[in-house]
N, C-alpha and C positions, 0 to 999 in steps of 0.2 A: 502625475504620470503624463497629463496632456503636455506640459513644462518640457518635460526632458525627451519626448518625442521628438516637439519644435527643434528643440535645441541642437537634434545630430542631423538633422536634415535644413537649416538654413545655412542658404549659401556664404559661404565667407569671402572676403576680399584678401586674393594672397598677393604679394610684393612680388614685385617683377620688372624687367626693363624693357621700354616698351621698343618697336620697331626702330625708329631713328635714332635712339640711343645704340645698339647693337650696330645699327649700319656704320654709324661715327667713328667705332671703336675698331671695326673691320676696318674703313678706310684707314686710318690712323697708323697698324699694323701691317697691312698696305702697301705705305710709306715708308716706314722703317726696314723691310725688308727687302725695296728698292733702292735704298740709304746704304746697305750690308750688304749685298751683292756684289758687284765690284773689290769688296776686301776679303766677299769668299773666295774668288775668280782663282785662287794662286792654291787654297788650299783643295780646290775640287779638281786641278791639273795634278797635283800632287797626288792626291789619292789614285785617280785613275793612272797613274804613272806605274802603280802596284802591279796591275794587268800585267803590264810590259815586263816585268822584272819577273814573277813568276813563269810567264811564259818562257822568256830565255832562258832561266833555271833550268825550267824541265828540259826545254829542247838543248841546254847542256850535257843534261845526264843522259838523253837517248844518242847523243854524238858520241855521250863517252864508253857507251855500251858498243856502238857499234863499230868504234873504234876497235876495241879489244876483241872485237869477233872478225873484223877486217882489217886490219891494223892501216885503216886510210880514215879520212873524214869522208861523209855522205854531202851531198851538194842538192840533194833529193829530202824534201820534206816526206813523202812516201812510201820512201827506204827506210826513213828512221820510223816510221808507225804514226808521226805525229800531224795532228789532224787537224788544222786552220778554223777557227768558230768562223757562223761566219758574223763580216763583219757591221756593223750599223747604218753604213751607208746602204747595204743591201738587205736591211730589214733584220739583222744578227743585233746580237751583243756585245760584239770584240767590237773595241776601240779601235784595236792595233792590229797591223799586215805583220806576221811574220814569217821573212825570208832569211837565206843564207845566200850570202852576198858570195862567198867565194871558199872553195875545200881543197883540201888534198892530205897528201899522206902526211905532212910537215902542222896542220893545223888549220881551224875553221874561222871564219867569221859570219856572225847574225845580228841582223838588228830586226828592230819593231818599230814600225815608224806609224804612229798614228795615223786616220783617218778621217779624224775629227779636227776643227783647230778649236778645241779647249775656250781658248780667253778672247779669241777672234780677232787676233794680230797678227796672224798672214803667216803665223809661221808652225810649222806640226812637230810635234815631241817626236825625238826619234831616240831610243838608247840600242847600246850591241855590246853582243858579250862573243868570247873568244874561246876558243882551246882552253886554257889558261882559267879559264871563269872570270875575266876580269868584267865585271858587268860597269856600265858607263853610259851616260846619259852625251849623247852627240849633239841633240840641237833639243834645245829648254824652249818648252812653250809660255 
């Protein structure tokens, strides 16, 4: 009995890695992902590029609503209901400014033009979409 007592109460030595090992493997990891940064640079412009696209979507469909209740374009974000997030320079979430660049009864135009410069080469994603819905990327970050 005294045996099997001992037995569940001494301590055992479990396998483990110790502090410098762990640090090594962090650095290491590190590395690599300062290695792969620069070849994400293009696909994380891309994805926030989405923002821009949905936004002019929509603000397509409330120009095309308000069209058919006025039969003009709006030139007024206001008018249409639609509501500007704000944006990350000012503590928001939007990437993107979006305005309407010019209206009338003949047809609209919008764009989004970032706020951020993405890949840090001086220049801001801008796309615009139309009447027409033609959506188009103007200046590629």
């Amino acid at each position: 009995m005294k045996n099997l007592i001992n037995r569940h109460f001494t301590p055992k030595r479990l396998n483990a890695f110790s502090m410098s090992e762990l640090l090594v493997v962090l650095v290491i990891i590190g590395i690599l992902v300062l290695i792969a940064l620069p070849n994400l640079m293009p696909l994380i412009s891309k994805a926030k590029s989405v923002e821009a696209q949905q936004q002019l979507v929509f603000l397509h469909s409330l120009q095309q609503s308000y069209f058919f209740t006025h039969s003009k374009y709006s030139l007024s974000l206001d008018e249409l209901g639609f509501e500007q997030q704000p944006l990350v320079s000012e503590d928001g979430t939007a990437n993107y400014k979006i305005e309407i660049v010019e209206a009338d009864e003949n047809g609209y135009r919008a764009q989004a033009m970032a706020v951020v410069d993405f890949d840090r080469d001086g220049t801001f994603n801008t796309w615009e979409i139309d009447q027409n819905k033609h959506l188009r990327e103007t200046e590629r970050d």
